[in-house]
C-alpha angles and dihedrals in degrees: 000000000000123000079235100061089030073067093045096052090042087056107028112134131191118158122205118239116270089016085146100067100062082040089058102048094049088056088049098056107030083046101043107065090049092058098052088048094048091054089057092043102259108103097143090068089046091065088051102056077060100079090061087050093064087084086086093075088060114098092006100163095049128091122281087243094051089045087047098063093033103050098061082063087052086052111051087051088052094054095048091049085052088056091047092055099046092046091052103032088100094063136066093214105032093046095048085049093054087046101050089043089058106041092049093047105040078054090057108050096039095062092040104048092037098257097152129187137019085031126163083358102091103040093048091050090049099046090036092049099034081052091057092037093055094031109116116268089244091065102049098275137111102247099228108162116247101231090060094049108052109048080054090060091044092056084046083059094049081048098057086043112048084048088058095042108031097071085066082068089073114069090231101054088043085055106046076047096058096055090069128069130263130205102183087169114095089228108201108222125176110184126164096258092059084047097068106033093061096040083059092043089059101050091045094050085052089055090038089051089056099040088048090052090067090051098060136226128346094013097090092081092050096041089051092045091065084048097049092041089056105036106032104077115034122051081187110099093219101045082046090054093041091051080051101058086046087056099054097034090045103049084049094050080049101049081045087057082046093059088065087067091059088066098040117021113203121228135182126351080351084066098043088051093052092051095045091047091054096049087052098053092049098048088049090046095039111087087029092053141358095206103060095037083056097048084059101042107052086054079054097052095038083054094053100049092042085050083201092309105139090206092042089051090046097058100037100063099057097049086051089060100054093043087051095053089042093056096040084055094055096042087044078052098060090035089057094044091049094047083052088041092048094042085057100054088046093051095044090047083053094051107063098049088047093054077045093068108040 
């Protein structure tokens, strides 16, 4: 392939109609909390709450009545990977195991019960940055105390999902509802393709996890967010290469967005409309290209976890790069082993029937 149609194909954008309503709706709820809290003073927990509010960019093409019955499920997972990842964040061992727990079992059961994107993404990031967040100071976190945190997760979660469910309260929107289908049944399904997909995302979160190990604490959930956000979706090797070079090339471009909060800090409502703006812009661009939703959701998640904090920003983007290679290198790894492992099954499928026919 070209280098000119490698760049197409890095680039290429094609948004899905309606792409702005679950856009939308995703600004509404991760924004929202933030903003009541900042008008009472206490935006940092407002950040916080979210995190629980990501659920509403799970299911996003269903109906809001089938949402409406599904997500509490989602929720409840992602709740009790938030409370994984706070519970373990002080320890080495114990944090890179609940990582690597959730990541491969929100994998799985995202590929076998029909989940769909963003997948594993979104409960790794929360238990991986709430751990950090509540570690001890002494040990590189920011020493938040954990019974503070998580009802405000929680009320993140309400959030997302009273911004999904409440518009069924008015007739119009029932009976707009009512014209698309609904599949309220968790229906278990295990096709090749999911196969190997999964087979390939756990390798590569054992490698992540030791990898991970040599990196220190606090770095597993990021390292295993570049895996999961190259290997979870495309069985295809090429698709799977090209989602990796979106990954890398996107995080950079990212951290570089990020760099413009290091000149001018947003506070406030400022900060609660930044945040909002870049959810917005990843949800629209996330099922159209993986690059630019990337390059608008790493400044996100950096702002969240800085929580406005200049030093807290500073080290964190840095950090964010080198995870993000990290991980890119060990999903490139298990790309790499599956294209050699592929080429010799087809070639010892090709050898009996051409000694056959000698």
């Amino acid at each position: 392939m070209s280098a000119a149609r490698i760049a197409r194909a890095l680039v290429r954008f094609a948004p899905a109609s309606g792409a702005w309503v679950p856009a939308t709706q995703a600004a509404v709820a991760v924004a929202g909390p933030p903003a009541v809290f900042a008008a009472v003073g206490h935006l940092r927990l407002g950040l916080l709450a979210s995190f629980g509010a990501l659920i509403v960019l799970y299911l996003s093409g269903r109906s809001r009545r089938e949402r409406a019955a599904k997500l509490p499920v989602i929720a409840a997972g992602f709740l009790a990977g938030a409370v994984a990842g706070i519970s373990t964040g002080s320890s080495l061992p114990s944090s890179l195991l609940a990582m690597s727990i959730i990541g491969v079992g929100f994998s799985y059961l995202s590929l076998t019960f029909d989940v769909g994107p963003p997948g594993a993404i979104f409960p790794v990031l929360t238990a991986g940055s709430l751990g950090q967040l509540t570690a001890p100071v002494s040990t590189g976190g920011g020493g938040a105390d954990p019974l503070h945190v998580l009802p405000v997760v929680g009320l993140g979660v309400v959030t997302g999902y009273l911004v999904i469910v409440a518009p069924l309260a008015l007739p119009r929107a029932r009976a707009g509802d009512a014209k698309l289908p609904a599949d309220y049944r968790w229906t278990y399904t295990r096709g090749p393709d999911s196969v190997r997909i999964f087979a390939r995302l756990t390798v590569a979160v054992v490698l992540a996890v030791l990898v991970s190990a040599s990196l220190g604490l606090h770095h597993g959930g990021w390292v295993l967010l570049a895996v999961i956000g190259i290997l979870q979706k495309d069985s295809d090797l090429h698709l799977g290469t090209l989602r990796m070079a979106q990954r890398l090339i996107g995080t950079s471009l990212g951290v570089c967005v990020a760099l413009v909060f290091l000149l001018w800090i947003p506070e406030g409502f400022a900060l609660v409309a930044v945040v909002g703006a870049l959810v917005f812009g990843f949800v629209f661009f996330l099922h159209s290209n993986l690059m630019f939703a990337l390059m608008l959701v790493t400044p996100m998640a950096l702002l969240l976890v800085a929580g406005g904090s200049r030093p807290l920003l500073e080290a964190s983007m840095g950090t964010r790069i080198i995870d993000t290679v990290a991980g890119g290198a060990v999903a490139g790894a298990v790309l790499c082993a599956a294209a050699v492992s592929r080429r010799w099954a087809v070639r010892g499928a090709r050898t009996p029937s051409a000694t056959k026919g000698v």
